[in-house]
C-alpha positions in Angstrom: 58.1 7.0 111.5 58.2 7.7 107.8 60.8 9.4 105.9 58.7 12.6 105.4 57.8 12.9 108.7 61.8 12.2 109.6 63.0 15.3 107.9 65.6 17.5 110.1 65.4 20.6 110.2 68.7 22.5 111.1 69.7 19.5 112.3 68.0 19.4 115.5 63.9 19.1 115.2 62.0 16.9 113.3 58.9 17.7 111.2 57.2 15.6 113.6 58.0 18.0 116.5 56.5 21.1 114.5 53.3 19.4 114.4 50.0 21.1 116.7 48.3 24.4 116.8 49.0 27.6 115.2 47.2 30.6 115.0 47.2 31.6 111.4 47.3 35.3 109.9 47.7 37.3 106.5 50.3 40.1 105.9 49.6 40.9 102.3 49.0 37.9 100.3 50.2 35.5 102.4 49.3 33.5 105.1 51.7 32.3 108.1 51.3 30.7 111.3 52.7 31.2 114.5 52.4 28.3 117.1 49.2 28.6 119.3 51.4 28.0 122.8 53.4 31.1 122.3 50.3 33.5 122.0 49.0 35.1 124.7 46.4 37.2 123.4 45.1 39.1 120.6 43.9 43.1 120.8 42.8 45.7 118.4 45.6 48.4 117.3 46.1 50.5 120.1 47.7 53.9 120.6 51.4 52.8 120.2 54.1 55.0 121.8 57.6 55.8 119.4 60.4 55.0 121.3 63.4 57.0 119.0 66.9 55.1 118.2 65.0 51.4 117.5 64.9 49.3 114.4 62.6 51.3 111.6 60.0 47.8 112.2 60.0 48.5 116.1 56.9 50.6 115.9 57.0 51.7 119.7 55.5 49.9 123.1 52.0 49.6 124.1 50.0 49.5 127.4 48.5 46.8 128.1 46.8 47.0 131.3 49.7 48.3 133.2 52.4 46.5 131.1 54.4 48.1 128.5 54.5 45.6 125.6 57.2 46.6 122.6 54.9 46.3 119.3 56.6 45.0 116.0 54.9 45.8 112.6 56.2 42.3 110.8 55.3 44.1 107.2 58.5 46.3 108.0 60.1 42.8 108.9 59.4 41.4 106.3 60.6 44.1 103.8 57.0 44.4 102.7 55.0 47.9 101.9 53.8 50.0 105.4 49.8 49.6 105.0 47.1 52.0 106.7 45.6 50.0 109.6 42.2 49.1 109.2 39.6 47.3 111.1 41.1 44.0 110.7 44.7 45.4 111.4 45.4 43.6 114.8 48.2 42.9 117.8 49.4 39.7 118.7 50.8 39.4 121.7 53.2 36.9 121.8 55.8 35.6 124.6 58.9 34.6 123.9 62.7 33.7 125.8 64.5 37.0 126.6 67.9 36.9 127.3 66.7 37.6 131.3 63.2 35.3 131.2 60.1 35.4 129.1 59.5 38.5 127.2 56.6 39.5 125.8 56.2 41.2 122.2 53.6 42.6 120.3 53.2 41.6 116.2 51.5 43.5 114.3 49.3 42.0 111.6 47.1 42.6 108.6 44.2 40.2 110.1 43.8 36.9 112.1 42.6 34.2 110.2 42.1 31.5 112.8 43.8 28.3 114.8 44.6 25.5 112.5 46.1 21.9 113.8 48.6 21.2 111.9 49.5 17.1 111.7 53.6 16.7 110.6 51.9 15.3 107.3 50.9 18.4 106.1 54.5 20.3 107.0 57.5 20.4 104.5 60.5 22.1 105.0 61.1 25.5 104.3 62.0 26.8 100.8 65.6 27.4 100.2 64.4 29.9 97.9 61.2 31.8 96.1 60.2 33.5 99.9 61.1 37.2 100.8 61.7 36.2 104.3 64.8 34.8 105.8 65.0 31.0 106.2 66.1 31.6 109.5 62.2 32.4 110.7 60.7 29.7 109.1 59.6 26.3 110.7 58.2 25.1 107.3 55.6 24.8 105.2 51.9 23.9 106.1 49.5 22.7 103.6 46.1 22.4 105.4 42.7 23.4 103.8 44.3 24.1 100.7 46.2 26.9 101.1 49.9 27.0 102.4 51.1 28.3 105.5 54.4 29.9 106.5 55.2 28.4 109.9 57.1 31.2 111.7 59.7 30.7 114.6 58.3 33.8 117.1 61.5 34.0 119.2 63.6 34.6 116.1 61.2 36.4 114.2 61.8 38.6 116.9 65.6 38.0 117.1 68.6 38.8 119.7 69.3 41.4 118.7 66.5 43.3 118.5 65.4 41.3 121.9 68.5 43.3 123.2 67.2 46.4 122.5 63.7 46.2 123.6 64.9 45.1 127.3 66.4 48.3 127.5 62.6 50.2 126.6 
């Protein structure tokens, strides 16, 4: 293995071990990725349902075909501007560890780009600086097709505490 494949992250996972699929999408002028095992489906904006007394980016819950699914607008996340949904505007649904079993969580997008494969040669390590997001979600830095790609941790883009909260809805 070669020293840029050999990078630790946190200590604990290798660039290697980031490498596969994502599914990739755009909020604002950026582009992230979210790994393609953790998604479970895609959907069209739905009616979503305020539930009072939860984070200002905890838009409300769904249902989806019987299940209610808590929907996350990851613009509000993010500390970016709200944006008017358009025809692009989308759900993914992802699934992710709850503190009692899998969980799983809607995030809400500009627009789905598509599914990269991502080879640990074209990851770097996140940024310590020069990103409005918190370290803490990123996986690192894809650059594939020319463009780079925010590789996003789903379980704590989500987060504990907010995890927490949405058993509870």
């Amino acid at each position: 293995m070669d020293e840029a494949t050999d990078v630790k992250l946190e200590g604990t996972q290798s660039l290697k071990g980031l490498e596969g699929k994502y599914l990739t999408f755009v909020l604002g002028k950026e582009e992230y990725g979210v790994g393609i095992l953790k998604v479970r489906e895609i959907i069209g904006v739905m009616e979503i349902t305020a539930v009072p007394h939860t984070l200002p980016y905890v838009k409300g819950v769904i249902n989806l075909r019987g299940r209610v699914i808590p929907v996350l607008d990851l613009r509000l996340k993010f500390g970016m501007a709200a944006k008017e949904y358009d025809e692009r505007t989308c759900i993914i649904v992802v699934e992710i560890e709850g503190p009692s079993g899998p969980i799983q969580v809607g995030l809400l997008v500009d627009s789905v780009s598509e599914v990269l494969n991502v080879t640990a040669a074209e990851i770097e390590p996140p940024p310590a600086f020069g990103t409005h997001l918190d370290a803490d979600y990123i996986l690192g830095m894809a650059k594939a097709k020319g463009h780079v790609q925010i590789l996003l941790d789903a379980d704590r883009v989500v987060g504990k505490g907010v995890l927490e909260t949405l058993e509870t809805v």
